[in-house]
C-alpha positions as CSV (number, residue, x, y, z in Angstrom):
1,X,0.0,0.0,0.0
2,X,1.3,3.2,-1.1
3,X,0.3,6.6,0.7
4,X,1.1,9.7,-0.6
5,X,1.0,12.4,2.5
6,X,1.3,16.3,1.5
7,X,1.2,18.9,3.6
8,X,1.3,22.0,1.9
9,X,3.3,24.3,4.1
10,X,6.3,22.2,4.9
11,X,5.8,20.2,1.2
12,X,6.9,23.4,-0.9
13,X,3.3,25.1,-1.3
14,X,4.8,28.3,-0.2
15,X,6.6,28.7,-3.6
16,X,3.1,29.1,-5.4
17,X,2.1,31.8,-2.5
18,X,5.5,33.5,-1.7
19,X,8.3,31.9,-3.5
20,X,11.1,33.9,-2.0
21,X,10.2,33.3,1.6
22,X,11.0,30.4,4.0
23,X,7.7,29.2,5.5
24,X,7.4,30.2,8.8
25,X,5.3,30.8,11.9
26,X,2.5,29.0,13.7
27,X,0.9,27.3,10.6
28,X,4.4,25.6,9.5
29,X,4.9,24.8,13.5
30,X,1.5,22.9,13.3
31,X,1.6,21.7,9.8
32,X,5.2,20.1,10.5
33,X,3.4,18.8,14.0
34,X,0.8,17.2,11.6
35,X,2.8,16.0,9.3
36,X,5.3,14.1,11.5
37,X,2.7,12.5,13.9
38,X,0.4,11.2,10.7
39,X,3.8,9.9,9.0
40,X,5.0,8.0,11.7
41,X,1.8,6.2,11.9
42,X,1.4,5.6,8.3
43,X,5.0,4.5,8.1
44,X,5.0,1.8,10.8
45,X,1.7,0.1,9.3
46,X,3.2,-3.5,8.0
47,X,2.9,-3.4,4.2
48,X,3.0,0.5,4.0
49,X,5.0,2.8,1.6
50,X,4.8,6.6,2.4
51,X,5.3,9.0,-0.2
52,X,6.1,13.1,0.9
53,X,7.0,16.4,-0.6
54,X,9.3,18.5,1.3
55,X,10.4,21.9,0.9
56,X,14.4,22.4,0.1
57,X,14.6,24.9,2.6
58,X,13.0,23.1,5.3
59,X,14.7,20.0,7.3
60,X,12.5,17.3,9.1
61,X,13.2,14.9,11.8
62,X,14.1,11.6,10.0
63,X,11.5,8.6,9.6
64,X,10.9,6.1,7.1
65,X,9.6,7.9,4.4
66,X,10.4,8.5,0.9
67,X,11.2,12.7,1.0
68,X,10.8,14.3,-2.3
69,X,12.2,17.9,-2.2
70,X,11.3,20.4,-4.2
71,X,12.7,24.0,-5.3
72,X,10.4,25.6,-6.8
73,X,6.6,26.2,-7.4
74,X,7.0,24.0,-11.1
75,X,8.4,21.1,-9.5
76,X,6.2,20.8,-6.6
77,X,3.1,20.8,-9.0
78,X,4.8,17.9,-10.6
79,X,5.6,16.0,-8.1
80,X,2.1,16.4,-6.5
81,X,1.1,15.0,-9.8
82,X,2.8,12.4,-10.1
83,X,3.1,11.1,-6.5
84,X,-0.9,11.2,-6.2
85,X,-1.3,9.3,-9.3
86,X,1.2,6.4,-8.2
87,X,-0.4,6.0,-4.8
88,X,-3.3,3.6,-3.3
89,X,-4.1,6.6,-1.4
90,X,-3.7,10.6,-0.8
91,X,-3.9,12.7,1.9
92,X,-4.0,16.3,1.8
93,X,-3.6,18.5,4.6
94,X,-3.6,21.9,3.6
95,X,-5.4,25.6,5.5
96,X,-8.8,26.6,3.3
97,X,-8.3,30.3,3.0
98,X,-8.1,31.5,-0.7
99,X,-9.1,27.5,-1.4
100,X,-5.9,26.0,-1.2
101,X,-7.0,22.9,0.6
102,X,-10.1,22.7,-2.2
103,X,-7.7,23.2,-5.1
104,X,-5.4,20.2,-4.3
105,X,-8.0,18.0,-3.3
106,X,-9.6,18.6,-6.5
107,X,-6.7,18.1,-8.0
108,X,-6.1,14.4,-6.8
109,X,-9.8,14.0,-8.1
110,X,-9.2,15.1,-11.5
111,X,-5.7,12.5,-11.8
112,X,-7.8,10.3,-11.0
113,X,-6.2,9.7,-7.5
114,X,-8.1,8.3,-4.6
115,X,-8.4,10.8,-1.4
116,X,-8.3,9.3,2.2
117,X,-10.2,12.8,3.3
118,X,-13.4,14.5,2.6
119,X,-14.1,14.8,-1.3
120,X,-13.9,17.9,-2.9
121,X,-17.3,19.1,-2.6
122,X,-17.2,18.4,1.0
123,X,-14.2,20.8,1.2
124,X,-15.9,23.5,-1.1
125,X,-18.4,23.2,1.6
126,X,-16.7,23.2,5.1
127,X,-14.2,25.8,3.9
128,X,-16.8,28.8,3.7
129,X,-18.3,29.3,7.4
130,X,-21.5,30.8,5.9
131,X,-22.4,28.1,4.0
132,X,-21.1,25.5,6.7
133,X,-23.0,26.8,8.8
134,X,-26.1,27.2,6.6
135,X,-25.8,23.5,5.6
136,X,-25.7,22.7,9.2
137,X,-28.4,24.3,10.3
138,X,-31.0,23.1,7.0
139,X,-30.1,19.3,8.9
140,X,-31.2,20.3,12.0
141,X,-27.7,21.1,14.1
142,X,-27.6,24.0,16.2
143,X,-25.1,26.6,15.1
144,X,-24.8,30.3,16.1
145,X,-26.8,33.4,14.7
146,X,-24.3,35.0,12.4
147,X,-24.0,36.8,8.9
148,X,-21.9,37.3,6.1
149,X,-20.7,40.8,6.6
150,X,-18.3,42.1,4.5
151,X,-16.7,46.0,4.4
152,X,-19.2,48.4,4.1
153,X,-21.8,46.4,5.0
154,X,-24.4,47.9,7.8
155,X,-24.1,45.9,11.3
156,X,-27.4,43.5,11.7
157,X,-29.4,45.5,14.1
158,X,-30.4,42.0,15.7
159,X,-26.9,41.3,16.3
160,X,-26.2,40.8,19.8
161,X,-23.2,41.5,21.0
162,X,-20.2,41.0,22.1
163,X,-19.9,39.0,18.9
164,X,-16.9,37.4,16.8
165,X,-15.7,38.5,13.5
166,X,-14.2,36.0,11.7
167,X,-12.8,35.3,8.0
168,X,-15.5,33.3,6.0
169,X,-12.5,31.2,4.7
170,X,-10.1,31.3,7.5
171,X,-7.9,28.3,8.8
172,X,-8.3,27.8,12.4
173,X,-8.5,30.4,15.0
174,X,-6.3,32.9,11.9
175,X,-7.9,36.2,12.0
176,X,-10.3,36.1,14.7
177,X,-11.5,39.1,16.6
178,X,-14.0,39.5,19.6
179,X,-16.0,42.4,19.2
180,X,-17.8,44.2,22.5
181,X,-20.3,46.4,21.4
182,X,-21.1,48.1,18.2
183,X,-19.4,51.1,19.3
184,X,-15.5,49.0,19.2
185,X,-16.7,47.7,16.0
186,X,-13.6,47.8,13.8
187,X,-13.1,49.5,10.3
188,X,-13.0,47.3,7.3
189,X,-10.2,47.3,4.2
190,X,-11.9,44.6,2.6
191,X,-12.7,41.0,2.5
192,X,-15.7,38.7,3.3
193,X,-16.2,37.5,7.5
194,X,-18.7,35.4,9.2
195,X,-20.1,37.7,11.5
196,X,-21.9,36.1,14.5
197,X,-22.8,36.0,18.3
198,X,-20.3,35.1,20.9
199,X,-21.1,31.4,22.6
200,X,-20.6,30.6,26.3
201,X,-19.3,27.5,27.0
202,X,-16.3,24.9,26.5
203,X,-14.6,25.1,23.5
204,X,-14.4,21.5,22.5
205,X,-13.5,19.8,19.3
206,X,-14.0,15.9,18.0
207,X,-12.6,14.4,15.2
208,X,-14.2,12.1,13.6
209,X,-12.7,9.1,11.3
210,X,-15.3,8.3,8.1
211,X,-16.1,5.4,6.1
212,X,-18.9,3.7,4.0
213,X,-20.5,2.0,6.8
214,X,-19.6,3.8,10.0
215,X,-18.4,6.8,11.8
216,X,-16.2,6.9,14.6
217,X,-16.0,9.8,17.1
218,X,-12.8,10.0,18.9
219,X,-12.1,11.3,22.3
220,X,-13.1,15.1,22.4
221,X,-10.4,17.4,22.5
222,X,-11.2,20.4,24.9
223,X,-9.6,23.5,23.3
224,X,-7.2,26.1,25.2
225,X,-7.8,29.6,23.1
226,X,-6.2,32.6,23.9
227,X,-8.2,34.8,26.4
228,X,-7.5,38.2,25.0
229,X,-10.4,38.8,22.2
230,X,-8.0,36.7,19.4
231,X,-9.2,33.4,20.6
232,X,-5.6,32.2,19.0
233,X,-5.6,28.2,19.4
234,X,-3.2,27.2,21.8
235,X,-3.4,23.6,21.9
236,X,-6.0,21.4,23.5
237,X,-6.1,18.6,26.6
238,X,-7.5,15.1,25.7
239,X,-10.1,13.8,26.9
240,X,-12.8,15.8,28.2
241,X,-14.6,15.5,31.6
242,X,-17.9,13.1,31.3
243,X,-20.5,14.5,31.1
244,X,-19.7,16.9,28.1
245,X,-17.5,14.5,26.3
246,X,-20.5,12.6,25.7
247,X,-22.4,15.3,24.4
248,X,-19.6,16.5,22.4
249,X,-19.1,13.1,20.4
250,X,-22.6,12.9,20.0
251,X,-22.6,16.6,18.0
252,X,-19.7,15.5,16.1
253,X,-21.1,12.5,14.5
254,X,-24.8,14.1,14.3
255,X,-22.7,17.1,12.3
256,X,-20.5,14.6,10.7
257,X,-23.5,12.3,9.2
258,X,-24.6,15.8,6.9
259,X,-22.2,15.0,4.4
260,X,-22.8,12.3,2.5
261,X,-20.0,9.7,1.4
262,X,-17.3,11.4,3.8
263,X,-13.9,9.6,4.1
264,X,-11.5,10.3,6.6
265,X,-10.5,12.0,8.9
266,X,-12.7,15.4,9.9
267,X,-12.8,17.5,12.6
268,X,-15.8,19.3,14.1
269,X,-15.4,22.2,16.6
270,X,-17.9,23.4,19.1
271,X,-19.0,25.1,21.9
272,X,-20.8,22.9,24.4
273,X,-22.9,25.3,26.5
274,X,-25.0,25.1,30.2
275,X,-27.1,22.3,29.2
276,X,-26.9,19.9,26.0
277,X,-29.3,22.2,24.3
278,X,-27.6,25.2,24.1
279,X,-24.5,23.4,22.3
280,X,-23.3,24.6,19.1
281,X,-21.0,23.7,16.1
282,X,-18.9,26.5,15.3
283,X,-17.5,24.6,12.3
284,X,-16.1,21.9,10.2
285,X,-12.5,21.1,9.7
286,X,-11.8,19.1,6.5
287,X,-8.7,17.8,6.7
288,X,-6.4,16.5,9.3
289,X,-6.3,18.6,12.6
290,X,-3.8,19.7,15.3
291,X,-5.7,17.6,17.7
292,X,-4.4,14.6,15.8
293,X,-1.0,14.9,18.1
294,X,-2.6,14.5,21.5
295,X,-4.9,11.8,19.8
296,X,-2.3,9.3,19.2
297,X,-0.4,9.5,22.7
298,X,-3.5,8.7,24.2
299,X,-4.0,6.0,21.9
300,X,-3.0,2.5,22.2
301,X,-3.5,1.3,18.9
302,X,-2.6,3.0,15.3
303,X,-4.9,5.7,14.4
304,X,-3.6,6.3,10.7
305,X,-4.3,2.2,10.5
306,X,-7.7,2.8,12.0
307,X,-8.2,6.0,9.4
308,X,-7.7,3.4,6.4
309,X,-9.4,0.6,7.8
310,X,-12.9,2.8,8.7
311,X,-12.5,4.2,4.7
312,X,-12.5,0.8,3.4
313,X,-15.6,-0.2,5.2
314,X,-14.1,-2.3,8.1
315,X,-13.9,-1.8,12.2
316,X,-10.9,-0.7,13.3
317,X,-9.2,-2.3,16.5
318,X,-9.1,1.5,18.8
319,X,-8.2,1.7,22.4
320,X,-7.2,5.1,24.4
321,X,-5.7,5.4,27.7
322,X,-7.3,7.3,30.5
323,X,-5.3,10.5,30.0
324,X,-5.2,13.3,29.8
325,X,-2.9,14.4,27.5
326,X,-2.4,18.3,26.7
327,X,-0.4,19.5,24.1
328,X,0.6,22.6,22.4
329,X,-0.7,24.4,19.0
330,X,3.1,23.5,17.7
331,X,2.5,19.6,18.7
332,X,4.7,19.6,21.7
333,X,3.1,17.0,24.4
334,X,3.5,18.6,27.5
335,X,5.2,16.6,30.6
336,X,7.5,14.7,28.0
């Protein structure tokens, strides 16, 4: 079995975006984090050949895979190419603003590859909040009130503050601003945000693994955000307190079941509130997510094996430890 794993940051997608500069920053600390865990996993399944692009400029810590480096915005879109189309499988982890993660995955679909992730129109989907979050709600999962709002647009006069201001195609917790009243609303340059009403509660995520015939939750994640109106992700701790774990898993796979033919890995984030009723998904995650690292310390069996084995219909063998586990945005496990 040969898997082809890109990650875009660290596997020379930076060259197409900014070719004279060396990625950097907190989305090539987490993509790297991403990257590494879901390699080591892939690579020590018995039978299993893993396939990656790597940036020249970059180095990575040494495992058994096959690195292909690249220079240069032409020779990573050729190598994507051909890698995807010599492999049982692809996975793409990539951040959805300007459609990056929807370009490549459409991509392996049109070489005729085979994704281990969401499809393509699943990613079209999840990587707009609006229309995530309209798709949600049509299917009966609770989401909150927001709006697209974009610069020079009038401020809902139902709005209730405070409220969060988000990009409509933003990665993670990138570019997210609490906003207290209308009066610290702030000015606009441009671009289209997802508008809506702050939630109270524990920010939790789940990620889910998809196949044919099941859906598997695993342990929710609770998330540690920054507490100064950015709510910059920080890292999470693994597994959440019962009650709310419960209810969390439960979202996840209600929120997962709403798109159809999903394979993978997904992740759902959320806000679990006073009572089960007041809990909401903030949104999907179509890809592989930070969470990921913390899942597989507290796992006792392979989760990459248990990815491939749900998206070919069968019941993976999955067993966690107690916990917890916290880790940081970057990956590190904390207490090691």
């Amino acid at each position: 079995m040969r898997v082809f794993l890109y990650e875009f940051i660290t596997g020379g997608g930076m060259f197409s975006l900014k070719p004279d500069e060396v990625p950097s920053g907190s989305l090539l600390r987490e993509g790297a984090a991403m990257l590494t865990a879901l390699a080591k996993d892939l690579a020590s399944i018995p039978g299993a050949e893993v396939l990656a692009l790597l940036d020249d400029r970059l180095a990575i810590e040494q495992m058994d895979v096959h690195w292909n480096r690249v220079r240069n915005a032409q020779e990573e879109s050729a190598r994507f190419d051909s890698l995807t189309t010599a492999s049982d499988w692809t996975i793409v982890i990539a951040p959805e603003f300007d459609e990056i993660l929807l370009g490549r995955s459409r991509r392996v679909e049109e070489l005729g590859g085979r994704l281990l992730g969401p499809s393509s129109a699943i990613v079209a989907l999840a990587t707009y909040k609006d229309k995530t979050a309209s798709h949600l709600k049509m299917r009966g999962i609770r989401t909150p009130r927001g709006y697209r709002f974009s610069a020079g647009t009038s401020i809902p006069a139902t709005l209730r503050f405070p409220a969060v201001l988000k990009p409509n195609d933003g990665a993670g917790s990138q570019g997210l601003l609490r906003i207290e009243n209308r009066e610290s609303f702030p000015e606009l340059s441009g671009g289209t945000f997802r508008l809506e009403e702050l939630q109270r509660g524990t920010a939790a995520s789940v990620a889910v693994l998809c196949g044919p015939n099941s859906s598997i939750a695993l342990p929710a994640c609770r998330q540690l955000l920054a507490d100064d109106g950015t709510f910059a992700y920080l890292g999470g701790e693994i597994p959440l307190d019962r009650p709310l774990r419960d209810r969390a898993e439960r979202l996840a796979l209600q929120a997962a079941a709403t798109f159809a033919d999903c394979l993978g890995y997904i992740g759902i984030d959320m806000v679990l509130g006073s009572s089960a009723e007041l809990d909401v998904v903030i949104e999907v995650n179509p890809r592989l997510t930070t969470s990921y690292v913390g899942l597989r310390r507290l796992s006792r069996s392979n989760l990459a094996s248990a990815m491939i084995d749900v998206a070919r219909g069968e019941t993976p063998d999955l067993d966690f430890a107690s916990g917890p586990v916290e880790f940081q945005a970057d990956g590190t496990i904390l207490g090691d």
